[in-house]
N, C-alpha and C positions, 0 to 999 in steps of 0.2 A: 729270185722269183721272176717268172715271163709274163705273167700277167694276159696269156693267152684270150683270157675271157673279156677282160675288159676291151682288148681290140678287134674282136670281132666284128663286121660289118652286119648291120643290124634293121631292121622295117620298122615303121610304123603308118599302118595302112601302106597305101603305093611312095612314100615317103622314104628311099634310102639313105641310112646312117654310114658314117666311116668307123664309128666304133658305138661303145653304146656306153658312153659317158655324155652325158645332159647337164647343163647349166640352167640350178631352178633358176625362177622370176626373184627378182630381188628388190621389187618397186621402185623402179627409175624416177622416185619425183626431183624434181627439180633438176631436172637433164631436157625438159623442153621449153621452149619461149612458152610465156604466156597465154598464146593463143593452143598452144598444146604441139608444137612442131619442135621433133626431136633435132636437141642441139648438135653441137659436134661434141662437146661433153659425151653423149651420150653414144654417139656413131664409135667414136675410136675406143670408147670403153667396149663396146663389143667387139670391134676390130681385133681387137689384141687379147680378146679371148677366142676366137677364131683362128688367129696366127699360133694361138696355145695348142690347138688341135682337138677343142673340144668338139665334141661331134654335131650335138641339139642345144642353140641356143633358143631362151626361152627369152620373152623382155617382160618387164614388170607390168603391173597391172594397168589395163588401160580402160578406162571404164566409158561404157556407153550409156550411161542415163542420165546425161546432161540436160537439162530442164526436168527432170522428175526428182532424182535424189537429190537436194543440197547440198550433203555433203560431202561433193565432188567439186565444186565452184569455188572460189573465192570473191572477194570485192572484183565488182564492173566484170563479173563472166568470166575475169581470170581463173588461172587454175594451173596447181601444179603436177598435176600428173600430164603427162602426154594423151592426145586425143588422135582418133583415125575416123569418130563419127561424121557425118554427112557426107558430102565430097568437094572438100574444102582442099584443091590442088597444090593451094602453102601447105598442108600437113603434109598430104600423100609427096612430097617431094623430098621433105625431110626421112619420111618412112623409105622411099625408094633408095637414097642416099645410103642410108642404113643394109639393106640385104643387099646392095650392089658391093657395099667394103667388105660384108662376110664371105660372098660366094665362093672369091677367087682361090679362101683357102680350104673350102673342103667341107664349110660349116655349115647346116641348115640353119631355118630360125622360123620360131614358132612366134606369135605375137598371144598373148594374157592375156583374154578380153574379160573384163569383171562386171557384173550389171551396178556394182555400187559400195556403197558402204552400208548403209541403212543404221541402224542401233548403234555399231560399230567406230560410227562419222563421229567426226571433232562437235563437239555440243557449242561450240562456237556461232553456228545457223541459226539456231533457238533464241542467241542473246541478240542476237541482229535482226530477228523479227520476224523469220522463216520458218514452216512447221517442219520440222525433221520428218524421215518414213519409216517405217520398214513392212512388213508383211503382215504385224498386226498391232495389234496397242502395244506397246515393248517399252521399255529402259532405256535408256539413256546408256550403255556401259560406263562412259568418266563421269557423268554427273548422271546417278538415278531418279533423281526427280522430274530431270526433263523427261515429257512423253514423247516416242512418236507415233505418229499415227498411220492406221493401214494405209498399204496402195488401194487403188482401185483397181478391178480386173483388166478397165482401161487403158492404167495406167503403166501394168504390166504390159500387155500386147504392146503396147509402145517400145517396151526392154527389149520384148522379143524382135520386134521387127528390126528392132538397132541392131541385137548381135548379128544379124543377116546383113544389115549393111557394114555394118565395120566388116563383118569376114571378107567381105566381097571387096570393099577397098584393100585388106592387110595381103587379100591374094592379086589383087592390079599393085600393088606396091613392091610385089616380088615374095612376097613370105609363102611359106612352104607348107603349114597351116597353122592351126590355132589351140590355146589352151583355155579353157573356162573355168574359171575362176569361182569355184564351187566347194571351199570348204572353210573350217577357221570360223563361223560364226558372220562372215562376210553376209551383203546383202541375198545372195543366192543361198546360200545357205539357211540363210533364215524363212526365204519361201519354199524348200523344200525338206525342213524338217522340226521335227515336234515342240523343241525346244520355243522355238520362236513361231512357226506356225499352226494359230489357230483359230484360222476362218474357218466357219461356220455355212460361209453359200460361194453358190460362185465357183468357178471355171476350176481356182485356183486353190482350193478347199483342201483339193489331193496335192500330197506334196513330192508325188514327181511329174505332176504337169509343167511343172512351170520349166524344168530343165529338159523333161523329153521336149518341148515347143522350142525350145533354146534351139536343141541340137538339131530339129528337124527344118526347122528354119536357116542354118546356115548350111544344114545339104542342099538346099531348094536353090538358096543363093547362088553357090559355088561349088557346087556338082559333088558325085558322092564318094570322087574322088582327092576330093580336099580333106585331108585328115583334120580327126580334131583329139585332142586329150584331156580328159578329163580330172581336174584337181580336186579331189574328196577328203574328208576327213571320215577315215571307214567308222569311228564314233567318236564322239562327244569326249568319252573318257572320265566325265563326272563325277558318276558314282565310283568306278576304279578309283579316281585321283582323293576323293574327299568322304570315300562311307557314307553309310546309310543315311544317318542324321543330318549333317551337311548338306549332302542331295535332295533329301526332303523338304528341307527349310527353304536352302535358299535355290533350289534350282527346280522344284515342283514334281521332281520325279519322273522329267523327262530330258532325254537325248537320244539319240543315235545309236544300238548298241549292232557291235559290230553282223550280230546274223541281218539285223535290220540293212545297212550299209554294204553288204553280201548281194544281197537281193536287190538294194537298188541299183548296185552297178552292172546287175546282170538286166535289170531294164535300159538301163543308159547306153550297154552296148547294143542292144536291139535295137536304141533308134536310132546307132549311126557314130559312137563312140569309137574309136581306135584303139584308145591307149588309156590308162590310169595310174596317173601319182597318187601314192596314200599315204597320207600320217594320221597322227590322233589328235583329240584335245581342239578347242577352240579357245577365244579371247581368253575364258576363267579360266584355261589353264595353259596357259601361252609357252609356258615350258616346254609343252611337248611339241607342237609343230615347230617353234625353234629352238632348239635343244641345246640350254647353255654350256658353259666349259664342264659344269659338275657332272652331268650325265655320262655313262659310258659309252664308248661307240658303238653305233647301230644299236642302239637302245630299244628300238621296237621292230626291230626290218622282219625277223622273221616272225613276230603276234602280228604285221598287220598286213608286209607286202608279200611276204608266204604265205599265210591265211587266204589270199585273194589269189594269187597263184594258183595254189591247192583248189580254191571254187573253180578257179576256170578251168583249170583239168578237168574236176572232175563233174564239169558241166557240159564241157566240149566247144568253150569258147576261147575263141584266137584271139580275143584282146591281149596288149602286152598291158605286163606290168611293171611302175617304173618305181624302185623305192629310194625314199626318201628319208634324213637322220642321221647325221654325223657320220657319214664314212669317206673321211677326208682320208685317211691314212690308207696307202692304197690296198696293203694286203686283207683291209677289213674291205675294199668295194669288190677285191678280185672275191671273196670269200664268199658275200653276197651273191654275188653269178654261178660263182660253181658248186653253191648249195643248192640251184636253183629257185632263190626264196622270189626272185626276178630277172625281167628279161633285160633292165639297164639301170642304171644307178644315177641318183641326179645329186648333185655337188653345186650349192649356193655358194658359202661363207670359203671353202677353200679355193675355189675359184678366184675369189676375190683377194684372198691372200695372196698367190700364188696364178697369176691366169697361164702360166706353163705349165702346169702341174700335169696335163696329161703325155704332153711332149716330154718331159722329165722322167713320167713312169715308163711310157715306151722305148726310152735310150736306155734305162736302166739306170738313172739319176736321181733314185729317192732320196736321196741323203741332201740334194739341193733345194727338194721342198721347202717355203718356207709356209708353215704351220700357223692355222688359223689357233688363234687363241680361246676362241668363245665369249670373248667380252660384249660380242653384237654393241661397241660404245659407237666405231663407225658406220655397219651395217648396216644398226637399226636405228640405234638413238641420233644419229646424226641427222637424218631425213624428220625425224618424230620433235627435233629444237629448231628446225626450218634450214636444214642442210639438205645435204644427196647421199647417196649410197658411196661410201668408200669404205676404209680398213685402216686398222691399230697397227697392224703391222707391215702393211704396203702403202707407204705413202705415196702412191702413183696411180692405187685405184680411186676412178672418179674423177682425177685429173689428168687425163692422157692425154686430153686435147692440148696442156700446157705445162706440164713439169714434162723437162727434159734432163737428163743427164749428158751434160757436154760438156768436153775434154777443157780442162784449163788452158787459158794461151799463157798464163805465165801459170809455172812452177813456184807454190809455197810449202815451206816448214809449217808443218801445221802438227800443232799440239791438244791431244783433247784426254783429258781428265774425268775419268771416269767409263767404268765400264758396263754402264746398265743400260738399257734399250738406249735410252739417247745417246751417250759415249760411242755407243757400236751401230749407231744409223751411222753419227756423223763421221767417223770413224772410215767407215765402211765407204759411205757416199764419197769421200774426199777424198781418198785413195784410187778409185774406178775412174775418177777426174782427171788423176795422175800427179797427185799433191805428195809429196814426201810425207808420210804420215807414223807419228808415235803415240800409241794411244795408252794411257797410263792407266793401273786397277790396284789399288791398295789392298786388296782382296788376294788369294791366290784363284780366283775364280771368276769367271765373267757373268753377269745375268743383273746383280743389284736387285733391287727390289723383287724384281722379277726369281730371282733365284728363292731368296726368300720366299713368295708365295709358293713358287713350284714344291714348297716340304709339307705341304699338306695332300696328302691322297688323292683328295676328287681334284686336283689341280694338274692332271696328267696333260693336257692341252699345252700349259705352257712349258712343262718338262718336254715332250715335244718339239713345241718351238725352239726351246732352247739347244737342245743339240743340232738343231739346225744353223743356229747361231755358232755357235762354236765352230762348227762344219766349215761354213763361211768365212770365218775371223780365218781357219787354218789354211782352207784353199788362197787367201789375199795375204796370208804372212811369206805363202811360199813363191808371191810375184812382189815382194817388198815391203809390204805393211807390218809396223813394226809395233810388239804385244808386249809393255812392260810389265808384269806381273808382282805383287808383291811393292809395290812402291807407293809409296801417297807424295806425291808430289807436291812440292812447296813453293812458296814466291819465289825464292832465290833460286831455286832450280831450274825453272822456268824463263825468268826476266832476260828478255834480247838474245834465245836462242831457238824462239820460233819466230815466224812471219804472222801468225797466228795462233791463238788459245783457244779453245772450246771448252766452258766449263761446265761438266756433267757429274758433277760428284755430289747428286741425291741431294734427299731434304734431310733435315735433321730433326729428332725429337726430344720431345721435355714431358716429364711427368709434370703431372696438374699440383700444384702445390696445396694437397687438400691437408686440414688440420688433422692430425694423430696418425699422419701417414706411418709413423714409426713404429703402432703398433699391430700394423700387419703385412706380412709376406708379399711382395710385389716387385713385375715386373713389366715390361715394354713390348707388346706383340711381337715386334721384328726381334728381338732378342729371346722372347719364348723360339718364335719358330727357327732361328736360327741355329737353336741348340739342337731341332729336329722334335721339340714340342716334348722333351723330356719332362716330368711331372715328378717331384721328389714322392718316393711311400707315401706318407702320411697327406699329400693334397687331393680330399673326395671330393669338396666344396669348391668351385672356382666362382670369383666374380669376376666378368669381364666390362670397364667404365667404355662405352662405345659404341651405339647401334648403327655403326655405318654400315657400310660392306666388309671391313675389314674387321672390326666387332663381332659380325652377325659372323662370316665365313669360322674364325679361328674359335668362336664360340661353339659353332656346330661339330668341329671338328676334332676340338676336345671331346664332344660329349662323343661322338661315330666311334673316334679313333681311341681312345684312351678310356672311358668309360664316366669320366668325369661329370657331378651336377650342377648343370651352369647355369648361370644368371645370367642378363645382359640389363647392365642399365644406359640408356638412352635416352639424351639431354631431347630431342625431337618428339613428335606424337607419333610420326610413321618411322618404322625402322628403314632405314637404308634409301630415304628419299631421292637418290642422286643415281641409283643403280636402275640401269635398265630395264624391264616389265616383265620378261619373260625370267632372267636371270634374279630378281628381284623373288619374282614371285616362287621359282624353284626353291629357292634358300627359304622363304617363310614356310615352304609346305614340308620342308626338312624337317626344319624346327621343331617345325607345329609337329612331328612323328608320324606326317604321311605318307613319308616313300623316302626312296635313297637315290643315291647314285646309280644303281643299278636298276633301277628304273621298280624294284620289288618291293610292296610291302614287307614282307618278310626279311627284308635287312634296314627296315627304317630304325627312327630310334625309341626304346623302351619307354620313353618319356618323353615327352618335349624342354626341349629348353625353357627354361621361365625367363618372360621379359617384363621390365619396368620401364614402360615410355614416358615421354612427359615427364623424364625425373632424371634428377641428381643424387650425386652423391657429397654431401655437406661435412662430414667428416670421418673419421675409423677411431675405434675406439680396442679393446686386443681382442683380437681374431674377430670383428662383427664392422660389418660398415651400416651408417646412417643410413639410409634416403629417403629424401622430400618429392614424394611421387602426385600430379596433378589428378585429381578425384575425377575429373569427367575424362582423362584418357581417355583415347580409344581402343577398340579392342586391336593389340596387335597382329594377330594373324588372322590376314582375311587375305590370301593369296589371290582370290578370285574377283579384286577389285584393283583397281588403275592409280595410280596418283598423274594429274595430269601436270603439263608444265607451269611454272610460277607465271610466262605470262599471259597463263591464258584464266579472266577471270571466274572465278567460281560466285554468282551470287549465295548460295543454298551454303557456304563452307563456313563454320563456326569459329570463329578466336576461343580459345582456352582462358578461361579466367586465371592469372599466374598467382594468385593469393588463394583460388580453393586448392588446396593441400593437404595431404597426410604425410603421415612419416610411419619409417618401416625401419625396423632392425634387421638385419640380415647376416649369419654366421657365415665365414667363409675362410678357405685353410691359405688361395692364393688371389689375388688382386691380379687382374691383367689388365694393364691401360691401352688402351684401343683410340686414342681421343686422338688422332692425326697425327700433321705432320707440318712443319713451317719451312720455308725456303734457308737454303743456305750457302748464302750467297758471299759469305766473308771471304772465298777469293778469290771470284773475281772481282770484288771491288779492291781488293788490296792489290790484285796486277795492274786495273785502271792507273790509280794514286799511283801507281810504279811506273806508267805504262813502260807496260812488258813488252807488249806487241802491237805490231803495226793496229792488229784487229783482235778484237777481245771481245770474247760472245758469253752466255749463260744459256742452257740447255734442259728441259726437263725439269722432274723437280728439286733442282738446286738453284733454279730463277723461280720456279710457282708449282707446287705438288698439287697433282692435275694426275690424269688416266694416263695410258701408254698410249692412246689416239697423240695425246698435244705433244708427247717429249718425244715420241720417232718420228710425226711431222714437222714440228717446230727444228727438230735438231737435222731431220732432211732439208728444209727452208735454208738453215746456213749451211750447211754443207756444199749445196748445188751453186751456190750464190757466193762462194768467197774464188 
């Protein structure tokens, strides 16, 4: 495939592209000082998406309502997003730093300007003594109880006159224009639509004043040929995502509905718009603007950035459109373009995997893709525990300014055990160093854990990755790196015939030793799916002990895949506490029997999976398990609610009484244990006691079972370093 389309040179407004591949905003926090002046973290990570060949870089949000919205600030006026407001020439130097490393390769860059958070903001401000804001009396989204309260009309003119001066500094900084930060439930979002706005007097009442004032204030600033593009969510997505009921109760029977979202952006371009990215869905359903591994690709491109496409034809307006949604794999973004569903395609989370990805397509090097996963563990959740934007499977994004790969000065034997994500970073890393490297897989296969999840359907992301993987391993076997296959490697085999060991051979698992295990049918998630989730005849009934991520996924997947009625029980009150918000929240609304994979009602599940939170299971008795389930649970599926981090206090949050209890019998044909995983660690500690080698390391989850974020950073960390 030529990929014709996607390297087309491309406009937006007087704005010339090299192709028409854009890199969304990805929230750069924690990539500037303090005072909000972008680090070199943050310079070279764009850098090197630039040298990638992407065309439109976009930077993450940058918000101008410092002294109105709170929660943009932190302690003493800190603050971790990056700032461009006033004319503070320590910022704008940082900023000019920044487009003076992109230019030289071809790249534009747009700058994200966002009026806030509002509703949306860390409820953090509230505990410290601050009124939170947003557009009108509103919620709190992580804690509802907190209010916040309306702007003032004053308060807004304030917004407005800022996004004029930020534009007007991001273009004295060198940026080429601007993106407004206009959808998601964000502060702008909530002044200019129903959900959240409902003042009653005042300037601000209508709710596309607040954004035609935006956009006509930074023509005025920075003339009207400074492009700007406009970030929407064409709707809400609501009622689609949760039915009539749902909608009603808890969201009042109002959002955005896409004819609505039609017509505002045919106002938006009157007053001066260029361009428009669209997706769907806001905070309640976070699924859709980031669309986890289970979704399929381009899951909405042609319902939302075709649909807007199609208005503009057949309106007879020249805005572009940029769509937005999983289409990392390139024949799905080339397919995008030459359906005409849009005029360029914007690429977050693969970018990040991968920031060669466009250089890669255009040589005709898809096979060296490395493939975003979906786990958003580094993307998103890393920034949301008080990190920065990186990735699970590139341990380089986000660190560009200081992970290097450099050539060894001495040559080691280096042995590494184990062929799962970690085994094959460190593997992979130590060889490109120029380390004599054998890397062991008791398996006839490579992937480990990883492989195992990939045999579940909606797991296509890391199938994906993984022949990428493989790709890799084959291209460095045929420059020396050496693939034992079939071998599990022992102390003796090992001991003083490397210079080093890396030990990557996974965690291991144990069934719970519950009473009357014997009289019923039971098995070990990685060994269901290992067999390819084979189900004997007679098993209709599953229970699965487990409501992690790994519980809840192999749970839904029996019932999608196989037809199977499942239970999950879940020692926790929320299922899957540890899993990120938007991935999180797909998997509950699965569950729950609201949608699929395929983004269609009509392939969701017949039924929902039944959950018991708050509960155990105390013994099995033939074919029936116990459980002792807590009476004031909570309700488990409430997709359209947040759990926030452990350490951010919650006063309004309840302890469960662990003595109010019931008990429940429950008939089931197979047991499936889901309940983790422990370290396993027996050997490298028995090479220690040996010492085997000079250097002797543990990698991934065979030192601590953890995400794919810590075992291919952790296992990149010794790789670059021995």
């Amino acid at each position: 495939m030529t990929f014709e389309k996607l390297f087309e040179p491309g406009r937006i407004g007087k704005c010339e592209l090299i192709n028409r591949i854009v890199m969304a905003p990805m929230g750069n926090i924690n990539m500037a000082d303090p005072a909000g002046r972008p680090s070199d973290k943050m310079i070279e990570y764009f850098i090197k998406r630039a040298k990638g060949g992407t065309g439109l870089l976009i930077t993450g949000l940058v918000p101008v309502s410092y002294g109105i919205d709170p929660t943009v600030s932190e302690d003493n006026d800190t603050t971790y997003f990056p700032r461009i407001d006033g004319t503070s020439r320590t910022r704008l130097s940082g900023w000019r730093d920044l487009t003076a490393g992109v230019r030289p390769y071809g790249s534009r860059i747009f700058m994200q300007l966002t009026a806030g958070l509002g509703r949306v903001g860390s409820p953090e401000v509230a505990l410290k003594g601050k009124i939170p804001r947003s557009s009108s009396w509103n919620k709190n989204f992580y804690v509802p109880q907190i209010p916040h309260a309306p702007l003032s009309d004053r308060s807004i003119r304030k917004i407005v006159r800022s996004f004029g001066q930020c534009a007007a500094n991001a273009r004295s900084a060198g940026f080429d224009g601007v993106q407004i930060h206009g959808h998601e439930g964000y502060l702008m979002d909530q002044l200019t639509s129903d959900p959240w706005n409902r003042r009653l007097f005042g300037r601000y009442r209508d709710k596309s004043r607040f954004a035609i004032d935006v956009i006509k204030e930074i023509k005025k600033r920075c003339g009207e040929d400074f492009p700007i593009i406009y970030r929407i969510g064409l709707t809400h997505a609501l009622q689609e995502t949760y039915g009539d009921e749902i909608f009603r109760k808890h969201f009042r029977g109002r959002e955005r509905t896409i004819d609505q979202g039609l017509q505002f952006c045919k106002l938006l371009h009157e007053a001066g718009v260029d361009a428009f990215d669209v997706d769907k869905g806001c905070y309640e359903n976070w699924f859709w603007p980031h669309p986890p591994a289970y979704f399929d690709d381009a899951v909405y491109v042609e319902e939302i950035a075709g649909r807007l496409k199609d208005f503009f034809i057949k309106e007879g307006i020249e805005a572009k459109v940029i769509a937005v949604g999983k289409m990392g794999k390139p024949e799905c973004a080339e397919n995008v373009l030459d359906k005409g569903w849009a005029d360029f395609v914007m690429l977050g989370r693969p970018l990040l995997a991968d920031p060669s990805w466009p250089e890669k397509v255009r040589h005709g090097r898809t096979k060296e893709i490395i493939h975003c996963i979906g786990d958003q563990e580094g993307c998103i959740e890393s920034f949301k525990k008080g990190g920065h934007p990186c990735c699970s499977v590139n341990p380089y994004t986000g660190f560009e300014e200081k992970k290097k790969l450099i050539k060894a000065r001495r040559i080691k034997k280096v042995a590494v055990i184990g062929a799962g994500p970690a085994g094959c970073e460190a593997a992979m890393t130590a060889h490109k160093r120029g380390h004599d490297v054998t890397l062991f897989e008791k398996k006839d296969i490579i992937g480990g854990q990883l492989r195992t999840a990939g045999r579940m359907l909606m797991k296509h992301d890391i199938r994906r990755y993984l022949d990428n993987l493989e790709y890799q391993l084959g291209q460095l076997q045929e420059e020396g790196l050496k693939v034992l296959l079939n071998i599990e490697a022992a102390s003796n085999d090992l001991k003083h015939r490397f210079d080093v060991i890396i030990c990557c051979t996974g965690p291991k698992y144990v069934i719970p030793a519950i009473e009357g295990l014997e009289n019923v049918n039971y098995i070990g998630s990685r060994e269901l799916l290992d067999s390819g989730m084979e189900l004997p005849e007679y098993v209709k009934e599953v229970l699965v002990v487990g409501g992690g991520i790994i519980g809840c996924e192999l749970g839904y997947s029996l019932a999608y895949e196989k037809g199977a009625r499942v239970t999950i029980v879940g020692k926790n009150d929320a299922l899957m506490a540890d899993t990120v918000m938007a991935n999180r929240g797909q998997m509950l609304w699965m569950m729950l029997d609201g949608g699929s994979p395929s983004g269609k009602k009509e392939d969701a599940l017949k039924e929902p999976v039944k959950v018991y939170n708050a509960s155990t299971v105390t013994r099995f008795s033939r074919g029936k398990a116990h459980i002792t389930a807590n009476r004031n649970r909570s309700e488990p599926y409430t997709p359209w609610k947040a759990l926030i981090p452990d350490n951010v206090r919650n006063p309004f949050a309840k302890k469960l009484d662990p003595e109010n209890t019931e008990e429940f019998i429950l008939s089931t044909d197979l047991v499936v244990f889901a309940t983790g995983s422990q370290a396993n660690t027996g050997l490298y500690y028995e090479l220690l006691r040996a010492r085997a080698a000079e250097q002797i390391y543990c990698a991934g989850d065979a030192k601590e079972p953890a995400r794919v974020w810590e075992a291919i950073n952790g296992a990149n960390e010794i790789a670059r370093n021995i």
